[in-house]
C-alpha atoms as an extended CHARMM CRD file, in Angstrom:
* protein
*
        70  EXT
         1         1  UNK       CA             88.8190000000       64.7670000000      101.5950000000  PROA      1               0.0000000000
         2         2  UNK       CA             92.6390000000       63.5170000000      101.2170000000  PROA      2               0.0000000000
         3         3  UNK       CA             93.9750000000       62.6200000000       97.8130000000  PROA      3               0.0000000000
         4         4  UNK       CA             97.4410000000       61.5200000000       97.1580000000  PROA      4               0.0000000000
         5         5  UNK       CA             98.6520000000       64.5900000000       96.2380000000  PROA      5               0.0000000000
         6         6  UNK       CA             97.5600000000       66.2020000000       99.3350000000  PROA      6               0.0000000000
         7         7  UNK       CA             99.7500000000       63.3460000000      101.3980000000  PROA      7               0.0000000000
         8         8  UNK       CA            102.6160000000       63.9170000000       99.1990000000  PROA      8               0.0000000000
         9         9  UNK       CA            102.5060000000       68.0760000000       99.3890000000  PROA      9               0.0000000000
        10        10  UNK       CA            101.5740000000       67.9290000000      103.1560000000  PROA      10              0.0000000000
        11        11  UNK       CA            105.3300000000       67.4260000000      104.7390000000  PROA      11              0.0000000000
        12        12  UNK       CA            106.4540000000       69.9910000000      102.0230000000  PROA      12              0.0000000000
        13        13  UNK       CA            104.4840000000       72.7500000000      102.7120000000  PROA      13              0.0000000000
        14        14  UNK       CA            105.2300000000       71.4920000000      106.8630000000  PROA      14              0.0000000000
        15        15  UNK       CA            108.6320000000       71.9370000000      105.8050000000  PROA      15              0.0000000000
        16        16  UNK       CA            108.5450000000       75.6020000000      103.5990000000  PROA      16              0.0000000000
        17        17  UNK       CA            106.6660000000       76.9810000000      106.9850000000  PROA      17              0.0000000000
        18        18  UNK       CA            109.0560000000       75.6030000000      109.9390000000  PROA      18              0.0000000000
        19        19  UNK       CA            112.4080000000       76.3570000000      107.6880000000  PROA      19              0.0000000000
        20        20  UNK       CA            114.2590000000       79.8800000000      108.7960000000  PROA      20              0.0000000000
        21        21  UNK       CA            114.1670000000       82.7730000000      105.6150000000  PROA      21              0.0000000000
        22        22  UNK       CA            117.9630000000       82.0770000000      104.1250000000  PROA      22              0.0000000000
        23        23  UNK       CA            120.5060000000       84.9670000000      104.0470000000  PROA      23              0.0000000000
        24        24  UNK       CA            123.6180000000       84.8640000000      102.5170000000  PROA      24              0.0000000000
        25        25  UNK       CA            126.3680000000       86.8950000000      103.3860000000  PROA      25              0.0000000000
        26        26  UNK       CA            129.2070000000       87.8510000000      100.9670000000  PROA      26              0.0000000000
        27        27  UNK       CA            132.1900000000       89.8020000000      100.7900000000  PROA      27              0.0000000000
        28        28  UNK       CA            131.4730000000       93.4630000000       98.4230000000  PROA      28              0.0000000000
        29        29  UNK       CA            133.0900000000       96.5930000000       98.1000000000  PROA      29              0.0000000000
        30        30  UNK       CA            131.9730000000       99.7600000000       98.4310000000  PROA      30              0.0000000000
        31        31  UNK       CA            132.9230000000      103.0570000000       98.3190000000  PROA      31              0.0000000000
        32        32  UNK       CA            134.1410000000      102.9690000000      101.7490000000  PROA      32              0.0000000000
        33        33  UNK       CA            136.4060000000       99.7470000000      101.2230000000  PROA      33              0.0000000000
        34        34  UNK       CA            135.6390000000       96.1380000000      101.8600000000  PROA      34              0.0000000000
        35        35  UNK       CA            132.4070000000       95.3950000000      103.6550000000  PROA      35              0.0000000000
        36        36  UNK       CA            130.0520000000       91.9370000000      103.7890000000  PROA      36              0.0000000000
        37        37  UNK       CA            126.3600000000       92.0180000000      102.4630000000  PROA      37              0.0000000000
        38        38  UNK       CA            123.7520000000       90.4120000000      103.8090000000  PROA      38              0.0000000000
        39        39  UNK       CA            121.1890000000       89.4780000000      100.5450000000  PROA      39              0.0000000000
        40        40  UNK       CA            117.4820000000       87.6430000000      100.3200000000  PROA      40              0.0000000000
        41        41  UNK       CA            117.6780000000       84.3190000000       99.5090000000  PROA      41              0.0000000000
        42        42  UNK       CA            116.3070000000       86.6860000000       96.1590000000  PROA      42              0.0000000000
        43        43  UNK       CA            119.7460000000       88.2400000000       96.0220000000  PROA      43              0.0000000000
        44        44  UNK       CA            118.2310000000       91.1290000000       97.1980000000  PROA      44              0.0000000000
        45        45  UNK       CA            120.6050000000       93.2300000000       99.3530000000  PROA      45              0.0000000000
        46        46  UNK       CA            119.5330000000       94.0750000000      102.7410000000  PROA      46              0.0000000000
        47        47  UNK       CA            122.6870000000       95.3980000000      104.2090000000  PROA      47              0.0000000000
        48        48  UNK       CA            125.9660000000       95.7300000000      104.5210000000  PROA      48              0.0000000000
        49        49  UNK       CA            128.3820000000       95.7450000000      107.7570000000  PROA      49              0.0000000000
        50        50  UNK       CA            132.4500000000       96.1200000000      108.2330000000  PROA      50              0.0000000000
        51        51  UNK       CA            133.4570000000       92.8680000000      109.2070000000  PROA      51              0.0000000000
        52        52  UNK       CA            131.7110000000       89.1170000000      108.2940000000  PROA      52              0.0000000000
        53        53  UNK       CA            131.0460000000       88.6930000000      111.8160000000  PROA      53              0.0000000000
        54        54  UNK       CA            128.8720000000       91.8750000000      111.6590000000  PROA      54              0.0000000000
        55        55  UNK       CA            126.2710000000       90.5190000000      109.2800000000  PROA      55              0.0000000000
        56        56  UNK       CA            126.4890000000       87.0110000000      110.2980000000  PROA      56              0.0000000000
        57        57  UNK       CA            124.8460000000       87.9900000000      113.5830000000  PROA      57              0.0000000000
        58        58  UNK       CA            122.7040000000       91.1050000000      112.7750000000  PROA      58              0.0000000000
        59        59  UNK       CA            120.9120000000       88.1070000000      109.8810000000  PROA      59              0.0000000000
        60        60  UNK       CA            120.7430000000       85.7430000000      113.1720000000  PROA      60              0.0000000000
        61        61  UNK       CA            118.7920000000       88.3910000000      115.2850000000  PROA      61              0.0000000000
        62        62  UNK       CA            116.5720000000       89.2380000000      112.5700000000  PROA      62              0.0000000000
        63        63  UNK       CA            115.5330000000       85.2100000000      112.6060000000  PROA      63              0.0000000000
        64        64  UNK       CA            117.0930000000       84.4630000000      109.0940000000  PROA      64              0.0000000000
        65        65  UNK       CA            119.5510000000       81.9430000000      109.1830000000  PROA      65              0.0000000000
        66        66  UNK       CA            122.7670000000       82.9650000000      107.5500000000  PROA      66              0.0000000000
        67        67  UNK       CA            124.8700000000       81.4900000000      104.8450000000  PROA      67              0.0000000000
        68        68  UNK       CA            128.6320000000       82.0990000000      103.4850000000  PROA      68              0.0000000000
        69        69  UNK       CA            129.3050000000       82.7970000000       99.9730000000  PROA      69              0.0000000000
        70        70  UNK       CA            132.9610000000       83.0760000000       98.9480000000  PROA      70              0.0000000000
């Protein structure tokens, strides 16, 4: 049985299940110098590589879609 709010909430949750996990990727420092993190959309950190490029692509081929933060 369809009610409005199913049509409304329909292209929503459509939307929530085709969209690719965000990552961000950010500039830290660690012990070991400068390095770029690769957080959760959470904030959570999942890693952290040497150079931007680094975590840009190692986010890509675990199918999260990465994003810059300055």
């Amino acid at each position: 049985m369809d009610s409005p709010e199913n049509e409304m909430i329909a292209p929503v949750a459509s939307f929530m299940l085709d969209a690719s996990p965000v990552a961000y990727v950010r500039p830290v420092m660690t012990d070991k110098g400068a390095g770029f993190a690769v957080c959760a959309g959470d904030g959570t950190q999942l890693a952290i590589f040497p150079t931007r490029d680094a975590a840009y692509f190692a986010a890509k081929q675990h199918d999260l879609e990465p994003v810059h933060l300055h």
